[in-house]
C-alpha positions as CSV (number, residue, x, y, z in Angstrom):
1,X,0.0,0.0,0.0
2,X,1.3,3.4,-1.2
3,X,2.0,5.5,2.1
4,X,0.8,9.5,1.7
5,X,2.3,12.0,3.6
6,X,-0.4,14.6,3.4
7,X,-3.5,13.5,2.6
8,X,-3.3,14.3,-1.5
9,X,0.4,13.4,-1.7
10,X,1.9,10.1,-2.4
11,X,5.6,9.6,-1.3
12,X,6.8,9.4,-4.6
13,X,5.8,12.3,-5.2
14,X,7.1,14.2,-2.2
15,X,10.8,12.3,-2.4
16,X,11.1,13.2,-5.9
17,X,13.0,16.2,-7.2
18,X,11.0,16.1,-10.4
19,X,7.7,18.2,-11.2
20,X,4.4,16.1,-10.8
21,X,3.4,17.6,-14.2
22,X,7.0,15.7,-15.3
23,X,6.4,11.8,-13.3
24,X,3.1,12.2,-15.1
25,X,4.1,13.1,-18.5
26,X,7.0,10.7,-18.4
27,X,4.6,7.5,-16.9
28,X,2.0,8.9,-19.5
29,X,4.8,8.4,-22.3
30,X,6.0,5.3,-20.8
31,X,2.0,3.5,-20.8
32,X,2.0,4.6,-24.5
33,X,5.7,2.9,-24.7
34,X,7.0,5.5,-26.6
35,X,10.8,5.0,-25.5
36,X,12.8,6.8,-27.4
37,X,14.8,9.0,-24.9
38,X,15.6,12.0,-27.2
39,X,11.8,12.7,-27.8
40,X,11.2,11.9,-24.3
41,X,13.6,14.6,-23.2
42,X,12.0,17.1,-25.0
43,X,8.8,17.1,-23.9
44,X,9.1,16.1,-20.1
45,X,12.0,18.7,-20.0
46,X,14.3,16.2,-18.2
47,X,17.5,17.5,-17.9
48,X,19.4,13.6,-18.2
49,X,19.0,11.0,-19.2
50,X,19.3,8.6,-16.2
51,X,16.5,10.2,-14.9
52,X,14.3,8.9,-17.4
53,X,15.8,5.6,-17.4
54,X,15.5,5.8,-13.4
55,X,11.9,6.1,-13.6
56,X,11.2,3.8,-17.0
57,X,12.6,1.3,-14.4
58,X,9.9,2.4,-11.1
59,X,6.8,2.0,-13.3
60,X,8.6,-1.6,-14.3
61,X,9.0,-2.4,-11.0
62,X,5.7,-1.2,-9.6
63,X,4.1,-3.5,-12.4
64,X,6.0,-6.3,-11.5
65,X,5.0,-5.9,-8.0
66,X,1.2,-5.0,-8.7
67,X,1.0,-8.5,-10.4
68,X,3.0,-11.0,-8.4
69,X,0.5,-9.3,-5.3
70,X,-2.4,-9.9,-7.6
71,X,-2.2,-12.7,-10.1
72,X,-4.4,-12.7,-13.2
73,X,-6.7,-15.4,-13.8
74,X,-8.4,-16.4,-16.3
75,X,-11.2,-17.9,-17.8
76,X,-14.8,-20.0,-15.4
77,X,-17.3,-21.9,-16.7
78,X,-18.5,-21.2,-20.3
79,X,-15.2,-20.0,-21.2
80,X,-12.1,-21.5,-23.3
81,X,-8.9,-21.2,-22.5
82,X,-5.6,-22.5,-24.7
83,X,-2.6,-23.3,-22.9
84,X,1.3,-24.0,-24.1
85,X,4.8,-24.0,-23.2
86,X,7.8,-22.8,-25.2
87,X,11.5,-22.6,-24.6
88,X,12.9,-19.4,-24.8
89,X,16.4,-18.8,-25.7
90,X,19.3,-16.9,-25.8
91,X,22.1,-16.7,-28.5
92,X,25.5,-15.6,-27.1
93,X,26.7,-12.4,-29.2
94,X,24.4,-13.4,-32.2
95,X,26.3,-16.4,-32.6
96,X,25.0,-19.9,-33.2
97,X,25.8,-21.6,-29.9
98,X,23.0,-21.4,-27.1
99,X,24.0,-20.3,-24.3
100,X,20.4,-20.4,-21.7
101,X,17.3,-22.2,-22.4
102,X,14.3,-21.2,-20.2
103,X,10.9,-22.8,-20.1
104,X,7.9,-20.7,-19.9
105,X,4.7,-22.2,-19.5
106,X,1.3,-19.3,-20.1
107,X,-2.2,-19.5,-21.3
108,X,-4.3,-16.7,-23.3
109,X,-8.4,-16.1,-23.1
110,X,-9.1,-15.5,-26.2
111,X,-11.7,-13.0,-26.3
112,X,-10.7,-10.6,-24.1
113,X,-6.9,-11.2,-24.3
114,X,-6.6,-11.7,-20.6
115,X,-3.1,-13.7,-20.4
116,X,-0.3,-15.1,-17.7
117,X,3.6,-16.6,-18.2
118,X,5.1,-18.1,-16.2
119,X,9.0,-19.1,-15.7
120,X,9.1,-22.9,-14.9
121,X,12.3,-24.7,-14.1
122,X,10.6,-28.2,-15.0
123,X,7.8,-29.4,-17.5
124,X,6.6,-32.1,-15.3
125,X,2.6,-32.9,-14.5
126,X,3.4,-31.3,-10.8
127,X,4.5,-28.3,-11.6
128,X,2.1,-27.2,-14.9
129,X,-1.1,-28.7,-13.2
130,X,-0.5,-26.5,-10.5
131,X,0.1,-23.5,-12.4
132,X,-3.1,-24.4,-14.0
133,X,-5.0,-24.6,-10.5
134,X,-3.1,-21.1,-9.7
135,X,-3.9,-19.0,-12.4
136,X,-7.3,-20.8,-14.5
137,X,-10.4,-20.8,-13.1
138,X,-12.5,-23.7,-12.4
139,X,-15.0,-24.9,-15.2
140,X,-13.1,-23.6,-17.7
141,X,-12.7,-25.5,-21.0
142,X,-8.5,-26.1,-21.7
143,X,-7.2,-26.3,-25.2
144,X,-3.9,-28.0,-25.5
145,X,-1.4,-29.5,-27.8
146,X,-2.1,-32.8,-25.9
147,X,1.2,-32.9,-24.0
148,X,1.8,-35.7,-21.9
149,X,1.8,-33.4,-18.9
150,X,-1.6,-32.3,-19.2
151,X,-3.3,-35.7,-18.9
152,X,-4.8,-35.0,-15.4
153,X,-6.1,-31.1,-15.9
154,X,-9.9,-33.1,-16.0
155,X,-9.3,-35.2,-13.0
156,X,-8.7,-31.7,-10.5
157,X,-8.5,-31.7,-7.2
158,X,-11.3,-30.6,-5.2
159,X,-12.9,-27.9,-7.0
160,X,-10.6,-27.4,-9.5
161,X,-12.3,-29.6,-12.4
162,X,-11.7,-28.5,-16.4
163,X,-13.3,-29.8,-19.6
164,X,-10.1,-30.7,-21.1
């Protein structure tokens, strides 16, 4: 919970040496992810750089910590869901040789483009059927690429059943 000083004043605001009228223009700029520093300069009248960089990084951070807090999740009864995994890799330099593999398991809804990820360090029947529990509601309908993991989404436990 944001803590206020005065009762119309976040702290961020108060600790910061920049203009309100400049946090809001530059996290205005930033939702629109316009990112191009020179333009961003200009408007916001920041005098460097870092500053902009500094506060690009906040409103990351503040996101990141808005949704580990509050999870999204998706889907309930009447509503279809399609789930996958993909590994995601990392070329050394642009050159051939891999250098990190990571495994990131996510599902989308597809009307309203409600979505998760998620980092996983395994792709075993543990660990994705209890991401599933986590972040899908129950009754949705699950569509898959029929991965071997996946065989038990239908037989939840508790309330947690699918139409798979």
């Amino acid at each position: 919970m944001q803590k206020y000083n005065n009762y119309s004043t976040p702290r961020i605001f108060s600790t910061s040496k920049l203009a309100i009228r400049q946090v809001l223009d530059l996290t205005y700029f930033w939702a629109q992810q316009i990112d191009y520093h020179a333009f961003l300069r200009r408007p916001c009248k920041f005098g460097s750089e870092s500053t902009i960089v500094d506060w690009k990084n906040f409103a990351r951070d503040l996101c990141d910590e808005r949704f580990l807090r509050h999870p999204v999740v998706i889907g309930g009864p009447g509503h279809i869901v399609e789930i996958d995994e993909s590994a995601w890799t990392k070329r050394k330099h642009n050159w051939r040789r891999l250098v990190s593999n990571q495994w990131v398991f996510g599902s989308i809804y597809r009307d309203t483009r409600e979505c998760f990820a998620v980092l996983v360090d395994q792709r075993d029947a543990a660990t994705l059927l209890s991401i599933i529990y986590q972040y899908i509601r129950a009754g949705t309908t699950i569509y898959s690429d029929q991965w071997v993991a996946y065989n038990g989404i239908a037989d939840g436990p508790g309330p947690h059943r699918y139409n798979y």
